[in-house]
C-alpha positions in Angstrom: 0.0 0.0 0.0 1.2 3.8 -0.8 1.6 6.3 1.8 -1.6 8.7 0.8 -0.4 12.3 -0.6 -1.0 14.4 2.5 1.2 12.1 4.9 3.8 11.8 2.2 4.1 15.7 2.1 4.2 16.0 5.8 6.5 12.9 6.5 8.6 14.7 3.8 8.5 18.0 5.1 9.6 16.9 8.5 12.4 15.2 6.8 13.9 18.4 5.8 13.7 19.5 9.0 15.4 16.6 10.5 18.3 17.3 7.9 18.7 20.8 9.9 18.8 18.5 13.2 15.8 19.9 14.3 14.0 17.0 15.2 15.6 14.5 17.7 16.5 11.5 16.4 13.9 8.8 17.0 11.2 11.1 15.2 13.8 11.3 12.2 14.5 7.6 12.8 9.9 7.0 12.8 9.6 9.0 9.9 11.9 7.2 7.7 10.4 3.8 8.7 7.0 5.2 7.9 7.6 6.5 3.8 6.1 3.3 3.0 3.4 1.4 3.8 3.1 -2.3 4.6 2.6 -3.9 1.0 -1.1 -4.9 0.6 -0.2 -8.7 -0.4 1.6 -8.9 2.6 0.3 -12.2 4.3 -0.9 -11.6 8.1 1.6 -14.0 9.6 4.3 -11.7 8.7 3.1 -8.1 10.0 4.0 -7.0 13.1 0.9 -5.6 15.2 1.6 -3.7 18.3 -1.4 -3.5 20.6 -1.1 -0.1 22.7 -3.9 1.6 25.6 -2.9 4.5 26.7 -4.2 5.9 30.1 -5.5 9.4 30.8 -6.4 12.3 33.2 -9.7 12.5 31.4 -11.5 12.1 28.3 -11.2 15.7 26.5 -8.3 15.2 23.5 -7.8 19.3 23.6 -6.9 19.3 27.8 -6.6 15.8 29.5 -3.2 14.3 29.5 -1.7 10.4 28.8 -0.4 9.2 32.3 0.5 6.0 30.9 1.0 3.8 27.7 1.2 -0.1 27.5 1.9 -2.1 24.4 2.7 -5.5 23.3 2.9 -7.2 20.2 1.9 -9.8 18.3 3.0 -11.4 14.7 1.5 -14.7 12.8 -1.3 -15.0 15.9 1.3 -15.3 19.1 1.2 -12.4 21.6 5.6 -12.0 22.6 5.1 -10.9 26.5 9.1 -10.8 25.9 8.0 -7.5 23.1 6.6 -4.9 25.5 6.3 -2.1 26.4 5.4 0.4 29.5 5.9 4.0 30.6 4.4 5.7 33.3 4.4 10.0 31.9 5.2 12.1 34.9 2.2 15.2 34.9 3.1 17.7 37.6 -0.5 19.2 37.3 -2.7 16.0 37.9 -5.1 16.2 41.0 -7.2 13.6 42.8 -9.4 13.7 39.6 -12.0 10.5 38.9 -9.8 8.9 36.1 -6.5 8.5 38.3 -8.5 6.7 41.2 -10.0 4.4 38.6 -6.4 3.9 36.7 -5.3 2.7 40.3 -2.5 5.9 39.7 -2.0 8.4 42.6 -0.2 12.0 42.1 2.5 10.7 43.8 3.3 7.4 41.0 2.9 9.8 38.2 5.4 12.0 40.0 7.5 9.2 39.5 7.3 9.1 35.9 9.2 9.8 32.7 8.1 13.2 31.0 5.9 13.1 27.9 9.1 14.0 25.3 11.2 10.9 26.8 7.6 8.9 26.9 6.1 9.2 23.4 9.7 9.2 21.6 10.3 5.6 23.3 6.5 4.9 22.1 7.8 5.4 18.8 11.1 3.9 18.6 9.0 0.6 19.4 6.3 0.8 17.5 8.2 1.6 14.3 6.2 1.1 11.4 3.9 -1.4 12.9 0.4 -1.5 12.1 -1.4 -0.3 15.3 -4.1 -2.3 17.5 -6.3 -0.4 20.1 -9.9 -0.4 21.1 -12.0 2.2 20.3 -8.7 3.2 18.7 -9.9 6.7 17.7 -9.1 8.1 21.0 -6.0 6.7 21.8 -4.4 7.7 18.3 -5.8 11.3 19.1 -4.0 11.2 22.7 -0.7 10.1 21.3 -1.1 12.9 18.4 -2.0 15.8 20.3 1.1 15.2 22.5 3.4 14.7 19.1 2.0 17.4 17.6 2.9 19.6 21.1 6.1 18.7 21.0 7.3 17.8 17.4 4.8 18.7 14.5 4.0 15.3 13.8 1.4 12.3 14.2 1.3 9.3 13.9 1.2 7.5 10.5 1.0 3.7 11.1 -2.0 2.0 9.9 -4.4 1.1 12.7 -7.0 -1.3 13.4 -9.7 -0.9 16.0 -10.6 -4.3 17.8 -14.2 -2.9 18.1 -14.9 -1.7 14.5 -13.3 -5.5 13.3 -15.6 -7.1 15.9 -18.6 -5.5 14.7 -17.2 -6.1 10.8 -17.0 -9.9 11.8 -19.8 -10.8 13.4 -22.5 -8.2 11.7 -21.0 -7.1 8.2 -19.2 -4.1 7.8 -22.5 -1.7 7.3 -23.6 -2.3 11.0 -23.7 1.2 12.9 -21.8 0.2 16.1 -23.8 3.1 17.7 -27.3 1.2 17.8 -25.7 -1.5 21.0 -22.4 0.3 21.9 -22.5 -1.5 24.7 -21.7 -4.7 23.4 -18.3 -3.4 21.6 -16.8 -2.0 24.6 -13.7 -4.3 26.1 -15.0 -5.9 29.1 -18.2 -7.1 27.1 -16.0 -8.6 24.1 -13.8 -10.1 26.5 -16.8 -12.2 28.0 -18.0 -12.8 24.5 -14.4 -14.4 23.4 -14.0 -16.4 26.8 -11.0 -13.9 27.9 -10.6 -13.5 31.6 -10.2 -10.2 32.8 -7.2 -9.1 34.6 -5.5 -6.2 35.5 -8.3 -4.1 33.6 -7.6 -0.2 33.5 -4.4 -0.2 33.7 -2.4 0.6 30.3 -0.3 -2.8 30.6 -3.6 -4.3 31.7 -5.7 -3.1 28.9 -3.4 -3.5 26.1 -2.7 -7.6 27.0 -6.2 -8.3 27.1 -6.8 -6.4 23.9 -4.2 -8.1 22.2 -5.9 -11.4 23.0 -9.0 -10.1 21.6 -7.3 -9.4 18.5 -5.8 -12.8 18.4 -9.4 -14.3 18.8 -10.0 -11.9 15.9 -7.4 -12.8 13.7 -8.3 -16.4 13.9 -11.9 -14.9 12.8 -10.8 -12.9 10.4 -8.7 -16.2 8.6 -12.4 -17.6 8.2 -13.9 -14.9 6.5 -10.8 -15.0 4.3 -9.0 -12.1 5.4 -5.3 -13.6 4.8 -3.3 -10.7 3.7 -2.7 -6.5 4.9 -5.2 -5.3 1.9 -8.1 -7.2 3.1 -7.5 -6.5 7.0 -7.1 -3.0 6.5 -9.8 -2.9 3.2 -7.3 -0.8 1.5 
């Protein structure tokens, strides 16, 4: 598959700048690895998903911030615990808000933590040009991309796949509006559906393992319905 038009121009544009070492290195490094898209005929056993959650002060993309990011990932159907990843992001401005007591995250852990430059340029240097894997994976791309664009001028051009949408797309076609029984694409209610056990939920880590083996579940789904290859997962 071809990198569209606009990302090309803005991948290339922040090229140039890293030429004038203006960009640290990992962003120059992501950028490079993301000129190109994964090849359409490129069978499923040989991409490289990363499965990320991202944990937050609160739901509003413009003024919450990411306290935490878990990832692991997962190539030809096995989840590699030994291929992780986890950063706490240190936020000197988080109070005893809601969304921290329910992350199990007190002011004093995220004081502990890395801050958000150090946090999202490791986030990148592992995901590389991985095709991404969240649920509801609209607002964790926005979370991740409002703190790039903050910091760096960019975003984030993997491909991605929501676990949710490729539920819905499995088990009731691809024209079924998700918003008539939201409730049964949310985590802990596909989890029950797919005979996952849930542990360690809302937590980043947490989250992100037991949405990776949703995704496996999917995948093995997805082989039936004879998805094999990158074009037909990501209907490009």
């Amino acid at each position: 598959m071809i990198t569209s038009v606009i990302d090309r121009i803005i991948i290339e544009a922040r090229l140039f700048r890293c030429k004038k070492n203006a960009l640290p290195e990992s962003i120059c490094r992501y950028l490079h690895l993301n000129r190109k898209k994964i090849p359409a005929k490129t069978p499923l056993a040989d991409i490289r998903f990363v499965v990320f959650d991202t944990e937050t002060t609160g739901f509003d993309i413009k003024h919450d911030k990411i306290i935490s990011i878990g990832a692991v990932s997962l190539k030809a159907q096995r989840i590699d615990v030994s291929d992780s990843f986890e950063v706490l992001v240190r936020q000197d401005n988080v109070g005893a808000r809601d969304a921290v007591s329910v992350h199990g995250l007190l002011r004093k852990d995220i004081a502990t933590g890395v801050d958000e430059r150090t946090a999202v340029t490791g986030f990148l240097d592992y995901i590389g040009n991985s095709v991404l894997v969240a649920q509801h994976a609209g607002f964790d791309i926005a979370m991740v991309n409002n703190l790039l664009g903050r910091h760096f001028g960019v975003r984030l051009f993997n491909d991605v796949i929501d676990t949710a949408s490729l539920a819905k797309r499995l088990e009731k076609g691809p024209y079924y509006n998700l918003a008539h029984k939201a409730g049964e694409y949310k985590l802990d209610a596909l989890c029950e559906r797919y005979n996952i056990r849930l542990h360690d939920r809302h937590t980043s880590a947490g989250d992100a393992y037991l949405t990776a083996q949703l995704y496996q579940r999917l995948l093995a789904k997805s082989r039936l319905s004879g998805i094999e290859n990158a074009g037909t997962l990501l209907m490009k």
